[in-house]
LODOMI-637636 format. One record per residue: z, y, x of N, C-alpha, C in turn; residue in one letter. Coordinates in steps of 0.1 Angstrom, whole numbers, plus 5000, padded with zeros to 4 digits. Example, Ala and Ser with C-alpha at 12.3 -4.5 7.8 and 13.67 -1.06 7.14 Angstrom:
507849435132507849555123507849675132a507149785128507149895137507950005129s
end
This chain:
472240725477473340745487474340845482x475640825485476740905480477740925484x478441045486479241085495480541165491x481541105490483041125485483941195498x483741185509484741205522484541355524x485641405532485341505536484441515548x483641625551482841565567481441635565x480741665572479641695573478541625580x477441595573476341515568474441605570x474141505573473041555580471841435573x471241525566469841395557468541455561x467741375558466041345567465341445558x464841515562463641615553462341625559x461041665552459841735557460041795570x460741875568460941985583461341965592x460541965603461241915619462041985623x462741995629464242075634463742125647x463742275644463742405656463742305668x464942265677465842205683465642085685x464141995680463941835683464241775690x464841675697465141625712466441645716x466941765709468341775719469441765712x470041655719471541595714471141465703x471841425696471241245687470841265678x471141415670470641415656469041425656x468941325644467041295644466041415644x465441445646464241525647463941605635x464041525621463641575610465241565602x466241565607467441585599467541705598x467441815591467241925590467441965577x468141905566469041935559470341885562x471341975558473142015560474041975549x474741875545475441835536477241875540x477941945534479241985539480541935524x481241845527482341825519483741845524x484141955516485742055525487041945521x486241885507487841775506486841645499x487941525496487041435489487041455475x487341565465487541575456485941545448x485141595459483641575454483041485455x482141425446481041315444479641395447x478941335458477441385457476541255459x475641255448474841185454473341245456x472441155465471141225464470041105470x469641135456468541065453467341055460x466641075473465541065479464441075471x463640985461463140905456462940995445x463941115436463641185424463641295433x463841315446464041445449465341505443x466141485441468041535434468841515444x469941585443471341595450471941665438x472841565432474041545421475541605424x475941695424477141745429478241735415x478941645417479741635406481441635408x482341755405483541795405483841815389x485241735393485741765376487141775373x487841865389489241905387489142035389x490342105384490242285385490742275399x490042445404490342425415490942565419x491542605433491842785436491042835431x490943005435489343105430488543095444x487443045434485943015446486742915457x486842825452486942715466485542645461x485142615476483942515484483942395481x483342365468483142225469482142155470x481142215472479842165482479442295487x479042205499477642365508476542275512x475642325510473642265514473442385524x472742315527471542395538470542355539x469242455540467842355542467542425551x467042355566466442455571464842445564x464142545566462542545559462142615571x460342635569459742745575458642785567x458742925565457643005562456543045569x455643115562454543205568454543365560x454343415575454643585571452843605569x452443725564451043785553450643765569x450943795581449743775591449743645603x450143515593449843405596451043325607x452343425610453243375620454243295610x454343145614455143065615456243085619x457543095609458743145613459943045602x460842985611462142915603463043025595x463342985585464443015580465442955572x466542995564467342855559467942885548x467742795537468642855525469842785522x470342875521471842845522472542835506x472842755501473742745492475242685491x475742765484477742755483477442715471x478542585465479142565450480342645451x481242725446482342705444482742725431x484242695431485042685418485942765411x486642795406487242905403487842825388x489442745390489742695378489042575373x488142585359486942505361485342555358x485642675362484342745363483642715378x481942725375481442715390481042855390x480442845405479943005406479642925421x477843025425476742975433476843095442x476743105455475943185466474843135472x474143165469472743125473471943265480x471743225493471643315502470543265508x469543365519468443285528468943335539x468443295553469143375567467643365572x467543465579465843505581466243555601x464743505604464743575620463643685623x462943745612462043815608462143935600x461544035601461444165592460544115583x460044045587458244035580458543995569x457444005552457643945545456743765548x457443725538457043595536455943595524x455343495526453843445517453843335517x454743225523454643125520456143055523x456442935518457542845527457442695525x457842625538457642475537459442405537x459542375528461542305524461342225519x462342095524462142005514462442045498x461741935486461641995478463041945470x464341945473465441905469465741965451x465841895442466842015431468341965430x468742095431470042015432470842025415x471341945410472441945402474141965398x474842055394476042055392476741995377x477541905379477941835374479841845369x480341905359481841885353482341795345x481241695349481741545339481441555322x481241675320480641705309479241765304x478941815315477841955319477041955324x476041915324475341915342473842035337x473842115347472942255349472642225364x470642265365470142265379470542375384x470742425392471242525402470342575410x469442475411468442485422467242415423x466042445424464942425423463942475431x462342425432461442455440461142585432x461242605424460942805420461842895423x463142845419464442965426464142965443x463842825452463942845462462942945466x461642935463460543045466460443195460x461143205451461543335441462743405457x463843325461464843335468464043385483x462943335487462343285498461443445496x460343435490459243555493459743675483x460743645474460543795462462343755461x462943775468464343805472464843915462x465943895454466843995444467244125447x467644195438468044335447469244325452x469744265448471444255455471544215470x470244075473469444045482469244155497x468544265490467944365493468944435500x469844495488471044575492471444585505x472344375504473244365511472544355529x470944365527470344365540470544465545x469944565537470044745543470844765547x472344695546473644775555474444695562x473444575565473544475575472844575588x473944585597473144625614473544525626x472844535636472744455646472744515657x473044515669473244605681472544505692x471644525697470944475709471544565726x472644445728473044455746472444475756x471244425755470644375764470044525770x470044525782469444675788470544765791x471544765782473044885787473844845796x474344935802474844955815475744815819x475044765827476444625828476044495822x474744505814473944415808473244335819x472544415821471244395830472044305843x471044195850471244145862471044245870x471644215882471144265899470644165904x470444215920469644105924470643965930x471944045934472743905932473843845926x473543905911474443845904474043695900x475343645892475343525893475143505880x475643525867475143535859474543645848x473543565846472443625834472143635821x472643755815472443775800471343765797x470843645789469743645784469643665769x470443635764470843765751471943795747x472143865742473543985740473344075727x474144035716474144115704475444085700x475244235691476344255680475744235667x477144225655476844215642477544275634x477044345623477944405618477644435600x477944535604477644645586477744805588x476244855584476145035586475945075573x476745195573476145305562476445405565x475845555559475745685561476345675576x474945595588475545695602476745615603x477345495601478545445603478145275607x479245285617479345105617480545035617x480544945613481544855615481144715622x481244675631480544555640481844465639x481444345637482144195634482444145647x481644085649480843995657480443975672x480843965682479443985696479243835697x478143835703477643685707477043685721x476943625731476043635742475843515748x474843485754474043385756473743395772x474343345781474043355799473743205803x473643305813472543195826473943215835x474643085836475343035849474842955861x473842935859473042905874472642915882x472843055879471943165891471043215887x470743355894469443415890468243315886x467743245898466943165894466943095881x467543065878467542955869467342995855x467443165857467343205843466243275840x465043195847463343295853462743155848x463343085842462442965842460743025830x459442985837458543055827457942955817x458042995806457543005793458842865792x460042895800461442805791461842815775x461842695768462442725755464342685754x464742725743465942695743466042585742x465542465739465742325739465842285752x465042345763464742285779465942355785x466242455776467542575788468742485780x469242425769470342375767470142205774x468842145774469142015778469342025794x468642105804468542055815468842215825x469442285818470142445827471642445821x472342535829473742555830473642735818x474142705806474342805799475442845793x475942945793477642955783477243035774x477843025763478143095746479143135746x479143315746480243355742480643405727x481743375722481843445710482643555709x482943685703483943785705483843855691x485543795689485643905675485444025679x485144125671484844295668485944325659x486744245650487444295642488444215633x489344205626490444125619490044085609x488744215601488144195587487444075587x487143955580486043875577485943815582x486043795599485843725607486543575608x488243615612489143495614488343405601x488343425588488043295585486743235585x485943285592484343275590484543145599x485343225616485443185627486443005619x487243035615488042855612487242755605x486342785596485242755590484542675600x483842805609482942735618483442605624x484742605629485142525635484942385629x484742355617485142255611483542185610x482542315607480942315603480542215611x481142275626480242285641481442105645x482142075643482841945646483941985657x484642125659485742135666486942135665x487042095650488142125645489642045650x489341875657490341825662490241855673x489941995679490541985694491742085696x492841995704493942085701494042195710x492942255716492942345726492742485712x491942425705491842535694493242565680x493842485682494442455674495342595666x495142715675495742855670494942905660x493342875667492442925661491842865647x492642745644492142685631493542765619x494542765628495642845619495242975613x494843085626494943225624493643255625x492543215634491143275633490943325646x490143395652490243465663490243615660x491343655668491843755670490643885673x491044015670490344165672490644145688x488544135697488844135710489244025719x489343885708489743745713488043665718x487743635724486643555728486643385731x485943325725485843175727484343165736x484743055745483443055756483142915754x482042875751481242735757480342715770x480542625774479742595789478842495787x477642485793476742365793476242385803x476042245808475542205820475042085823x473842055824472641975819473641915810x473941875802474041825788475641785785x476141855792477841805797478641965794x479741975787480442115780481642075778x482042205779483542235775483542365772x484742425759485342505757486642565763x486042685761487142805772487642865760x489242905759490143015754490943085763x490843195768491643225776491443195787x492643125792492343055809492442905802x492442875795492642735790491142665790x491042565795489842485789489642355787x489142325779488842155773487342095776x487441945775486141885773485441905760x484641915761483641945748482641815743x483541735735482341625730481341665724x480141585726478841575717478941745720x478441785734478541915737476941995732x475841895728474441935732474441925715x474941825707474941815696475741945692x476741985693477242105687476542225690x475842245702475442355706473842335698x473842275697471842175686472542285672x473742235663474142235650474142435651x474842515663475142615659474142685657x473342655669471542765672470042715658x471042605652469842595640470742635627x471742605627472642665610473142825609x473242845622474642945625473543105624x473943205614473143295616473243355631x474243365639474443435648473643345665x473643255659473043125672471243145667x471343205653469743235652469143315658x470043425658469443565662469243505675x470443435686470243435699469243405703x469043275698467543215699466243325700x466043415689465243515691465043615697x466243665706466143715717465943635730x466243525728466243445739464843405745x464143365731462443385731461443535732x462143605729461243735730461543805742x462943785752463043755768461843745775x461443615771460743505778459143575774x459143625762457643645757457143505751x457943405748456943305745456943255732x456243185726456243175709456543035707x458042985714458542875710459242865696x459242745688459642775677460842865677x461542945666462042965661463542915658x464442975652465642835651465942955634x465542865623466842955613468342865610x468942975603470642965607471442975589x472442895594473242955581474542935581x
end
């Protein structure tokens, strides 16, 4: 199979998807194929277990000319079953490549084990071809993570909403944070927060008491909104135009500022869902939201920030529904 267009692509793997059931993508599509232009050739081989990535024009510094995703799942030393997802960037620079290869984790815990498909992937300059990636780098990447790895964890921080003043329901509000975080970067006693995300219940108290509900049952058959809120001008706007394109919103022209500029320091983008029917909010503006259950499926299993929700959303509840990892 081979893939020249720009678009993103969704192939069958071992791993069942966090999110089974909800919206059309198959159950075990659970690897992420992303092409930013058609300048690239990929093929992938099922059968040898390969994905061939072959570019062979110069390009800006570090442009995207493929992105993978696998989601996988591990086992932590005391036997918990937990997703997570490895994330790889090609990019270019001229005609040099250069790799980010990252994992996005919902766990402190170490890992002792992981189940991914067993993909290797290949980079290819019409002259050159080097693996990139393999079932050893992935598990080296997965349980015995680099120090750079390490580093860039330690000054990764997160702010949990939930509980502070204004968080919490009453008895007759209408809607219900059922999770609420920030994201950011700390050092020495310092933060710089990106990011807010929050996750509510528009159906009423009730509706957000459902017991031992997972996120698959609260996005197919409850009324939920996703909010997103920049924290800052740094990093974000282009993360945020990106997403747009990841997640399939890119032709809607309600967005269409935010594919230019990014979202603004303090700008918020809202989704709605209601049994399986959405729209996006900017402002006072709002649109229809196609394949509203499928997009909202793509962000809570790729998206590191739709990961974390998910794990507050489950540790709410107390219940030990899968997991969702993110990238």
């Amino acid at each position: 199979m081979t893939f020249r267009s720009r678009g993103v692509f969704y192939l069958p793997g071992r791993v069942r998807c966090p999110l089974a059931g909800v919206g059309g993508r198959g159950d075990h599509d659970s690897n992420r194929l992303v092409l930013d232009g058609g300048d690239t050739e990929v093929t992938v081989d099922r059968a040898a277990g390969r994905i061939t990535v072959h570019h062979t024009l110069p390009c800006a510094r570090r442009a995207v000319v493929c992105d993978l995703a696998f989601l996988a799942e591990g086992t932590t030393a005391a036997g918990r079953r937990t997703p997570l997802c490895v994330h790889l960037k090609i990019m270019k620079s001229g005609g040099r490549f250069s790799l980010d290869l990252h994992r996005h984790l919902r766990t402190q815990e170490a890992l002792v084990a992981i189940e991914i498909e067993p993909f290797e992937v290949v980079v290819s300059d019409g002259v050159r071809s080097r693996v990139v990636l393999d079932g050893g780098r992935v598990e080296r990447l997965a349980l015995r993570p680099p120090l750079a790895l390490k580093l860039l964890k330690s000054i990764m921080t997160r702010r949990d909403h939930r509980g502070e003043a204004g968080a919490a329901p009453g008895p007759a509000r209408a809607e219900h944070p059922i999770a609420d975080l920030s994201l950011g970067f700390g050092a020495l006693g310092l933060r710089w927060m990106m990011a807010r995300a929050r996750l509510t219940s528009t159906g009423g108290p009730d509706s957000a008491l459902l017991p031992a509900g997972s996120v698959a049952e609260m996005l197919a058959n409850g009324a939920w909104e996703l909010t997103l809120t920049a924290l800052s001008r740094h990093w974000l706007p282009e993360v945020v135009k990106r997403d747009l394109f990841l997640f399939g919103l890119d032709d809607l022209p309600l967005l269409d500022g935010i594919k230019a500029h990014g979202l603004g320091k303090g700008e918020s983008l809202r989704f709605g869902f209601d049994g399986g029917r959405g729209e996006v909010v900017l402002g006072e503006r709002r649109a229809p939201l196609p394949g509203a259950l499928d997009v909202a499926r793509a962000y809570l299993e790729f998206h590191m920030l739709g990961g974390l929700l998910c794990a507050q959303v489950e540790s709410e509840r107390g219940t030990t529904a899968p997991a969702v990892a993110v990238g």
